[in-house]
Backbone as a chain_set.jsonl record, in Angstrom:
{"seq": "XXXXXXXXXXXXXXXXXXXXXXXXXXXXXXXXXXXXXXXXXXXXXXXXXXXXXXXXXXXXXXXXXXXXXXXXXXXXXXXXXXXXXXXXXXXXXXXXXXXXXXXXXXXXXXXXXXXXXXXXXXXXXXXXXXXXXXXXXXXXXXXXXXXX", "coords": {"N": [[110.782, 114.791, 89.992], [109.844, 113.678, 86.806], [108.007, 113.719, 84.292], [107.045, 112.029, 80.972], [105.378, 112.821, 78.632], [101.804, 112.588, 75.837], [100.32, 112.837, 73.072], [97.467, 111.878, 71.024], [95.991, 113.652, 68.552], [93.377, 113.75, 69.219], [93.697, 113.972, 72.039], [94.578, 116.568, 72.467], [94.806, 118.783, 73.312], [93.372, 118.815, 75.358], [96.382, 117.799, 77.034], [97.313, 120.224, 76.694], [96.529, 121.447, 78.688], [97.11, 119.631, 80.686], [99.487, 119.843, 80.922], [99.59, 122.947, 81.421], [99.205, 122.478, 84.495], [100.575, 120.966, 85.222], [103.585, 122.793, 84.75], [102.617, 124.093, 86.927], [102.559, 122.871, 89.721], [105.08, 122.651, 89.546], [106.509, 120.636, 88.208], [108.441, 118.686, 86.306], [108.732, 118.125, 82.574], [108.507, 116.116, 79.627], [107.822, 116.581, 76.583], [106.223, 114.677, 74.095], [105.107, 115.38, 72.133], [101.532, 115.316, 70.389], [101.794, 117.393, 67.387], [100.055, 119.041, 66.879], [96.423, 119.683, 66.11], [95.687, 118.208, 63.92], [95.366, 115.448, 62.53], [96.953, 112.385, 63.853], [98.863, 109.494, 64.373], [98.592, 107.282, 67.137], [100.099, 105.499, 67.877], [102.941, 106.634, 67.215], [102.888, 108.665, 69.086], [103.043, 106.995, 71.767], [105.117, 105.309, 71.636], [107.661, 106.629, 72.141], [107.134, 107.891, 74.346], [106.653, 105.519, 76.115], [109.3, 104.562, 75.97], [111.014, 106.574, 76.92], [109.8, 106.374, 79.503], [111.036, 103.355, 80.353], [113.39, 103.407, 80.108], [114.366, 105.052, 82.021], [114.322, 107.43, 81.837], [112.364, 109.585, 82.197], [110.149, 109.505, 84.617], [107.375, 108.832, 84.878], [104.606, 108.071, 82.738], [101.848, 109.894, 80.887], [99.932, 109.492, 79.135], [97.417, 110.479, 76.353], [94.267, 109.657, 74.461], [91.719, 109.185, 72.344], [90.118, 107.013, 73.433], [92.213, 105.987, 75.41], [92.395, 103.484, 75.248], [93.857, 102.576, 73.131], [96.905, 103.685, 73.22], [97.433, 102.562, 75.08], [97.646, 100.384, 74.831], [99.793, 100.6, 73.008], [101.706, 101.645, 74.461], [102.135, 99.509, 76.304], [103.824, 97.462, 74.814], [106.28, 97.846, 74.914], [109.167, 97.069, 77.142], [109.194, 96.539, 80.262], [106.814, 98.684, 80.419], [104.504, 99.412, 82.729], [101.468, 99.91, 81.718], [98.326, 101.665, 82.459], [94.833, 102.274, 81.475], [92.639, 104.601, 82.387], [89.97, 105.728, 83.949], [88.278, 107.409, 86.114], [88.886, 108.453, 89.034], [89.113, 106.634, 91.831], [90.102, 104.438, 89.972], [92.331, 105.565, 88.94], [93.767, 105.766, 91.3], [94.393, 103.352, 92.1], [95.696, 101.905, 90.238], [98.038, 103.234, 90.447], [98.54, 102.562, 93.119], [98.086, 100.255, 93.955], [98.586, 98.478, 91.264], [101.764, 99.86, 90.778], [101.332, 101.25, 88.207], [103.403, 102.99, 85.421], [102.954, 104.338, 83.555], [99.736, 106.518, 82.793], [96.755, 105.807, 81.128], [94.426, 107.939, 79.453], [91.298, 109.007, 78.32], [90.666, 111.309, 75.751], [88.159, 111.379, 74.751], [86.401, 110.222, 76.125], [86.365, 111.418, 78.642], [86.392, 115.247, 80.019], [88.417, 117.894, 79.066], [89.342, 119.095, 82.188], [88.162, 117.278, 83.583], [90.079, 115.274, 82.988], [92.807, 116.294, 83.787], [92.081, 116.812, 86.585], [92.562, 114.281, 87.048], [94.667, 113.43, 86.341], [96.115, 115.047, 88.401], [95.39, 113.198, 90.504], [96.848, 111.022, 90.171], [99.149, 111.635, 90.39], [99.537, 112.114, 92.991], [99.278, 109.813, 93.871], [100.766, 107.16, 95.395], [102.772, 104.375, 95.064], [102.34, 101.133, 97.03], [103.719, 98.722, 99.108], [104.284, 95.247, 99.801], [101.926, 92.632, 99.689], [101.451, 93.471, 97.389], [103.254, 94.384, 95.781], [104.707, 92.188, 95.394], [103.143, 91.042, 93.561], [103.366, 92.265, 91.39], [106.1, 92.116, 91.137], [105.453, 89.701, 90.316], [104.278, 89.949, 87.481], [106.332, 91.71, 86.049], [107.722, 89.844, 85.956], [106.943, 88.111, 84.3], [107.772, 89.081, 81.446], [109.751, 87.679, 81.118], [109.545, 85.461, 80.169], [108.756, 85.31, 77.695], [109.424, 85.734, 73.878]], "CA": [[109.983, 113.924, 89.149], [110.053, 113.895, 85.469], [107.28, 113.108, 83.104], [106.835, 111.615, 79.54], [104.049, 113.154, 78.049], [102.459, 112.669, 74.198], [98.805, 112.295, 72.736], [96.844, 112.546, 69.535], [95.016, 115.11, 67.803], [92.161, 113.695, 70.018], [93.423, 114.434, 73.238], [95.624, 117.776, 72.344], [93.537, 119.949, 73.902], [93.912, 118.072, 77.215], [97.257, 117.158, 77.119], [98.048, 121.503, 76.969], [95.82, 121.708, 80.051], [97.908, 119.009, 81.646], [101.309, 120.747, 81.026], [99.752, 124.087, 82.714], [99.129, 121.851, 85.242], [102.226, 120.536, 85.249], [104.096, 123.822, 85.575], [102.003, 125.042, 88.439], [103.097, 122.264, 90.481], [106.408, 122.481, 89.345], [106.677, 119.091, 87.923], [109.444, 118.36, 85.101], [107.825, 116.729, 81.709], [109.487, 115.549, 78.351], [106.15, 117.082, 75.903], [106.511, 114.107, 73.15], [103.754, 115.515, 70.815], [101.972, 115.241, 68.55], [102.599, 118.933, 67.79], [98.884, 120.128, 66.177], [95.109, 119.172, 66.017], [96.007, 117.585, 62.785], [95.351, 113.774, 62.465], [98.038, 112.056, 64.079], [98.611, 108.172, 64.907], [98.875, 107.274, 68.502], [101.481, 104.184, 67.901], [103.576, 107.841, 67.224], [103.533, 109.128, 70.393], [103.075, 106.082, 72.573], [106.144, 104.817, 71.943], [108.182, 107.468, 72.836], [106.58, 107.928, 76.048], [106.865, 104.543, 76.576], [110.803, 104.293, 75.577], [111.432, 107.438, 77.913], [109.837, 105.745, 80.878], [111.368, 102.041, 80.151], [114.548, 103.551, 79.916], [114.363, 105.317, 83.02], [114.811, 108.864, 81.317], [110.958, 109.539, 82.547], [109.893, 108.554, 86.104], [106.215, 108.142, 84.49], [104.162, 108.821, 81.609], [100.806, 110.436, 80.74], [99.413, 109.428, 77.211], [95.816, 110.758, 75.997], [93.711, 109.416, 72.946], [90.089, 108.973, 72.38], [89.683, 106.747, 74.56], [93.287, 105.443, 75.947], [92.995, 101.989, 74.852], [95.028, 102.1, 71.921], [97.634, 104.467, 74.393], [97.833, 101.803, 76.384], [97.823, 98.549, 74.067], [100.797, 100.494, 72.064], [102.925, 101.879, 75.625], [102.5, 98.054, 76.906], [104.442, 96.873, 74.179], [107.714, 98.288, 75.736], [109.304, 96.529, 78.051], [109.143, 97.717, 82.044], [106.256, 99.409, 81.195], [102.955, 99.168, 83.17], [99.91, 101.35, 81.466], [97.043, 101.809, 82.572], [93.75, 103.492, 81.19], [91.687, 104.81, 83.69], [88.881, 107.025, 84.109], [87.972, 107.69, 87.004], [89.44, 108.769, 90.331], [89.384, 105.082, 92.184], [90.603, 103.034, 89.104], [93.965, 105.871, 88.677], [94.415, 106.054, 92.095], [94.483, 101.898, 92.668], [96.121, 101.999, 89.427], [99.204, 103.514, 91.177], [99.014, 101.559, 94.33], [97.808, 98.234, 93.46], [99.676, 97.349, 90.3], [102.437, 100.573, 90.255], [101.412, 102.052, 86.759], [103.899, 104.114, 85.543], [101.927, 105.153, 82.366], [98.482, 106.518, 82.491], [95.992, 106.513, 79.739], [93.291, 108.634, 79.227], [90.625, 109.347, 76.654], [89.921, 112.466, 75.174], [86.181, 111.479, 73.938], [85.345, 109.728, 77.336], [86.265, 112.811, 79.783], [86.847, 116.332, 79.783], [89.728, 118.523, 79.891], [89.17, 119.373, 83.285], [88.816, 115.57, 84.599], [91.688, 114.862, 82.739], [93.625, 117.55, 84.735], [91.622, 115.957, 87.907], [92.811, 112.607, 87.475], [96.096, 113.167, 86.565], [96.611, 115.315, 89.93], [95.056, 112.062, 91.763], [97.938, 109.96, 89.159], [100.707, 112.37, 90.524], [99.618, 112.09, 94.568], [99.112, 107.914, 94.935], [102.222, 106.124, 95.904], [102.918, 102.507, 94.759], [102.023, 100.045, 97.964], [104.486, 97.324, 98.964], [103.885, 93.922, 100.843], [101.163, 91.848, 98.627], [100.908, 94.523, 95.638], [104.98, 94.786, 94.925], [104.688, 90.747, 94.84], [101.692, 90.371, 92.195], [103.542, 93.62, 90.001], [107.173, 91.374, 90.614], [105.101, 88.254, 89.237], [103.434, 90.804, 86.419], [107.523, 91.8, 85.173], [108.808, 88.136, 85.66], [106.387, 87.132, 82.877], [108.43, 89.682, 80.303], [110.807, 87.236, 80.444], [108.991, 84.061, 79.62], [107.919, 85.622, 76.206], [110.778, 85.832, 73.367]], "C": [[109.912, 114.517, 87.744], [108.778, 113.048, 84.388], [106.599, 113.169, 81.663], [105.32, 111.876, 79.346], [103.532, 113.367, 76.411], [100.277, 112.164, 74.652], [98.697, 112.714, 71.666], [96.299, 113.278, 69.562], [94.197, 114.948, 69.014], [92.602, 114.414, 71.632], [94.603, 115.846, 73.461], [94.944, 118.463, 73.221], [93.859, 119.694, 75.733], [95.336, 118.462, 77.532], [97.819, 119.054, 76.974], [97.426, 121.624, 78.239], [96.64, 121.086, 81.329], [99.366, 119.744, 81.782], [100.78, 122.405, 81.84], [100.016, 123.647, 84.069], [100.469, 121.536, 85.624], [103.125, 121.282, 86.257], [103.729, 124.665, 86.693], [102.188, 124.065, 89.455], [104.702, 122.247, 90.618], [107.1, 121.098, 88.564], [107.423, 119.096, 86.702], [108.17, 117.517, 83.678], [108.901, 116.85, 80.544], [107.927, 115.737, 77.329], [106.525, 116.24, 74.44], [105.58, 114.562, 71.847], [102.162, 114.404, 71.143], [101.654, 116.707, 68.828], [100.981, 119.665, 66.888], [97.399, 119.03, 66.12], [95.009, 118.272, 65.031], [95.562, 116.495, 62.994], [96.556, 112.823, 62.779], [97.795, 110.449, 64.876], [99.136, 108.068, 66.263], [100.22, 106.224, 68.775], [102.782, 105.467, 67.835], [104.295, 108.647, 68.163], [103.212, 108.198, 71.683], [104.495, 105.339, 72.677], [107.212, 105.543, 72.499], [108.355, 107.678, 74.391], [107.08, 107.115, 76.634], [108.809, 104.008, 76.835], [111.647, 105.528, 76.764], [111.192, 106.813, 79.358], [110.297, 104.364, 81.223], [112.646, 101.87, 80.624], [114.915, 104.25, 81.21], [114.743, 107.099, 82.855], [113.81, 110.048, 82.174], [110.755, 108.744, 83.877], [108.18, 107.964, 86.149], [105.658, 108.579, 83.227], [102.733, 109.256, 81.784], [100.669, 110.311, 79.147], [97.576, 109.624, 76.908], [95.431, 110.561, 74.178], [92.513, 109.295, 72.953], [89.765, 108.345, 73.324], [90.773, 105.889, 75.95], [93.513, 104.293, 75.902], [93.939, 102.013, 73.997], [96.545, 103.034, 72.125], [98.252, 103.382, 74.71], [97.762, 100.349, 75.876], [99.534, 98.845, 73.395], [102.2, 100.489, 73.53], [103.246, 100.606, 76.1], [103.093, 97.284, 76.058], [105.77, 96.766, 74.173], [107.767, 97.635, 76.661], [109.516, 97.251, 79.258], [108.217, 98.415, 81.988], [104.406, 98.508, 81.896], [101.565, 100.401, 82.965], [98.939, 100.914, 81.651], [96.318, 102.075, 82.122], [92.733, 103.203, 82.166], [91.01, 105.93, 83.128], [87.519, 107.668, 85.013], [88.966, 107.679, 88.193], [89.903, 106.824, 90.742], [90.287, 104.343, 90.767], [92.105, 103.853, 88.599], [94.574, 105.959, 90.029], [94.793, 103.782, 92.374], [95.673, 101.497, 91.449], [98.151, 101.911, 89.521], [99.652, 102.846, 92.326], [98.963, 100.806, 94.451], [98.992, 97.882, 92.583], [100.423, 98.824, 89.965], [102.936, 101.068, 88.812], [102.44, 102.474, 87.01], [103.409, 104.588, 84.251], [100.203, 105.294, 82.939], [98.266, 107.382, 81.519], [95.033, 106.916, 79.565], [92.648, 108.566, 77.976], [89.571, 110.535, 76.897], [88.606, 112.456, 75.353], [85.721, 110.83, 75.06], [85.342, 111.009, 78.601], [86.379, 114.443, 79.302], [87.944, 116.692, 80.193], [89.86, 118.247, 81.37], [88.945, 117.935, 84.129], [89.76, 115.398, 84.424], [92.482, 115.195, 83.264], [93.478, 116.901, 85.949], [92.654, 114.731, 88.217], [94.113, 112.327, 87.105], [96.972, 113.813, 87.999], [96.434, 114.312, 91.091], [96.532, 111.079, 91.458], [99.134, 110.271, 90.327], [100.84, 112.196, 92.094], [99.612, 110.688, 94.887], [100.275, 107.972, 94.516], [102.194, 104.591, 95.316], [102.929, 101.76, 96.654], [102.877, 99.16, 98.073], [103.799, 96.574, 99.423], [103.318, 93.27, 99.829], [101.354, 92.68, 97.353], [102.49, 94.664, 95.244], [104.694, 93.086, 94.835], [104.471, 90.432, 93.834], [102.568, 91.203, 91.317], [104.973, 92.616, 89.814], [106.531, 90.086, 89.665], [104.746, 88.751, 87.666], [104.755, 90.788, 84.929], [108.166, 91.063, 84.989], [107.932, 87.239, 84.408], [106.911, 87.924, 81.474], [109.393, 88.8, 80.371], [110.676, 85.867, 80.179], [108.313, 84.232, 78.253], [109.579, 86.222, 75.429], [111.023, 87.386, 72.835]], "O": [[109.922, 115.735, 87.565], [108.869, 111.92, 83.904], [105.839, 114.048, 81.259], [104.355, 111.267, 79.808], [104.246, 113.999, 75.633], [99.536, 111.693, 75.515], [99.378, 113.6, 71.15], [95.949, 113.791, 70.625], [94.218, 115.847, 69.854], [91.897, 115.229, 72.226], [95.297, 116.014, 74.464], [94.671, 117.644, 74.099], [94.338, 120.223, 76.735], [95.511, 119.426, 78.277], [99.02, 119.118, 77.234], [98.252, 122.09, 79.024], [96.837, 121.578, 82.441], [100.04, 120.045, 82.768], [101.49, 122.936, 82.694], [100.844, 124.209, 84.786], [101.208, 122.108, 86.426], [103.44, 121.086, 87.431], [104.312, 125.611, 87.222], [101.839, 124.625, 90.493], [105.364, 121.899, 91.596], [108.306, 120.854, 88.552], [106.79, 119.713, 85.845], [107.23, 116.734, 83.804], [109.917, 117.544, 80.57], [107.021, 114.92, 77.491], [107.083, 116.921, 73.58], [105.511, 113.984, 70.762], [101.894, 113.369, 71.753], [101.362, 117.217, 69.909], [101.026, 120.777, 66.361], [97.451, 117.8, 66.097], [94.158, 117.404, 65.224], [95.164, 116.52, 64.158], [97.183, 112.478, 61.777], [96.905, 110.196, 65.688], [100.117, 108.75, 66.558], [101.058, 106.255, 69.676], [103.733, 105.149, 68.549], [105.434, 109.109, 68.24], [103.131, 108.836, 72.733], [104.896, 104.85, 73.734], [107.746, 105.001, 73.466], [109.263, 107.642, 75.221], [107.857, 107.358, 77.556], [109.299, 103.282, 77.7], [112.722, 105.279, 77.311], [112.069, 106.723, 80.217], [110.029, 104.02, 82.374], [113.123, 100.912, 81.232], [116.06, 103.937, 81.536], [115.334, 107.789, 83.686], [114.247, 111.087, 82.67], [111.135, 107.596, 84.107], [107.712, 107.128, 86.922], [106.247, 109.478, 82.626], [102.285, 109.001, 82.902], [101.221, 110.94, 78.244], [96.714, 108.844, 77.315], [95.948, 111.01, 73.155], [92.162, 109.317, 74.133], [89.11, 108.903, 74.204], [90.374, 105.392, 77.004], [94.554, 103.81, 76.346], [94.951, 101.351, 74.227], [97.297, 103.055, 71.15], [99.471, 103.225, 74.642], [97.832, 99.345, 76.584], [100.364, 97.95, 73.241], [103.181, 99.754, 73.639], [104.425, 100.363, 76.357], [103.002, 96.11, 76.416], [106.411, 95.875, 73.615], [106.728, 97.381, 77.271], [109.952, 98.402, 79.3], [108.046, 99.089, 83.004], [103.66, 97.574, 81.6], [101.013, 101.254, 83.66], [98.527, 99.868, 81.15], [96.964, 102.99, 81.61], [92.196, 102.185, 82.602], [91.287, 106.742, 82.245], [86.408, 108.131, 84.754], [89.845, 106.817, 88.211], [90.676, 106.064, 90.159], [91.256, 103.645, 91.063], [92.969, 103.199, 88.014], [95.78, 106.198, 90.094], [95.759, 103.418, 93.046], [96.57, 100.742, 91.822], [99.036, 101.181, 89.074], [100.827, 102.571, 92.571], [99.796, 100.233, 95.154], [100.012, 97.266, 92.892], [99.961, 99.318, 88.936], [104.056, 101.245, 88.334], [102.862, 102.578, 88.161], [103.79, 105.753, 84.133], [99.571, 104.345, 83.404], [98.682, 108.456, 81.086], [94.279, 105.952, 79.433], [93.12, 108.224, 76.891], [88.549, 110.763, 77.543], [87.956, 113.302, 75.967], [84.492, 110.791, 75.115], [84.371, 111.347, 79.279], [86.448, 114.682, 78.096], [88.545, 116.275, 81.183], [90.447, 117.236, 81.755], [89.535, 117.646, 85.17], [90.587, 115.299, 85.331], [93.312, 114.298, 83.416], [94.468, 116.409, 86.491], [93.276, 114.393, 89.224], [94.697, 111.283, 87.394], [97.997, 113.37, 88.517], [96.968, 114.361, 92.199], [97.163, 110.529, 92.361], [99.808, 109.451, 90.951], [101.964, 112.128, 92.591], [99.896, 110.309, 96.024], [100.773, 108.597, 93.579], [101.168, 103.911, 95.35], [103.827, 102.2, 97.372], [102.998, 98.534, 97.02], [102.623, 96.891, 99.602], [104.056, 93.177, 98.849], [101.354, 92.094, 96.27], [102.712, 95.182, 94.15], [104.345, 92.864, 93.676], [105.171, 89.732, 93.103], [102.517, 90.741, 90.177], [105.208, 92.232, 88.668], [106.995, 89.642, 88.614], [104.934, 87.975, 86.729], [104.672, 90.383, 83.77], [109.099, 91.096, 84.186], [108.178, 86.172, 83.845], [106.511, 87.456, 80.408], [110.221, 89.064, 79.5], [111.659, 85.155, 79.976], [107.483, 83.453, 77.784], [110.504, 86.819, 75.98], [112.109, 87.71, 72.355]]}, "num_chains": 1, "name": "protein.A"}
């Protein structure tokens, strides 16, 4: 497994916590930035992320920003992907098995490091679900192609 990873200033801090993390599982990542505490726009490193896991380079992503909406408004602008923002346990683990995220988005200013770390180890253990839930996610990617 291989994953696309990138956040702003806001969630830097995290987003090194997650890469220890990372390597203590062993887990592959692609570390898109942003590369310092600095002030940095999230449309920056959302796309990236998003273009690594679209493309199939990335088998998922992990994007952190204040609060992962604007993560996860810019990664859903790529096609193939499905982001999430979650924050809490239940809503990343359903996240993964209900509608097979393959981005999740976090926010810096709503959790701590240390959830963040949490809830991406819950991200990394759910499975995607078939039967009803691969249906609703095929109806989800058959509407990317009713839009020009």
């Amino acid at each position: 497994m291989k994953i696309a990873l990138g956040s702003d200033h806001t969630g830097f801090s995290a987003r090194r916590k997650v890469r220890q993390m990372l390597r203590r599982l062993d887990v592959g990542y692609v570390d898109f930035g942003c590369a310092s505490e600095d002030a940095a726009d999230y449309p920056e490193m959302a796309y990236p992320v998003a273009r690594a896991v679209s493309k199939g380079d990335c088998d998922q992503g992990i994007l952190i920003c204040g609060t992962g909406i604007g993560m996860g408004i810019a990664a859903n602008k790529v096609r193939g992907v499905r982001a999430a923002v979650c924050h809490d346990t239940f809503t990343v683990e359903m996240s993964r098995r209900h509608n097979h995220a393959n981005i999740l988005c976090l926010g810096a200013r709503v959790l701590d490091d240390d959830q963040i770390v949490e809830l991406v180890h819950v991200w990394l253990e759910a499975e995607p679900e078939g039967g009803k839930h691969q249906r609703r996610v095929d109806e989800i990617m058959e509407l990317e192609q009713k839009e020009p």
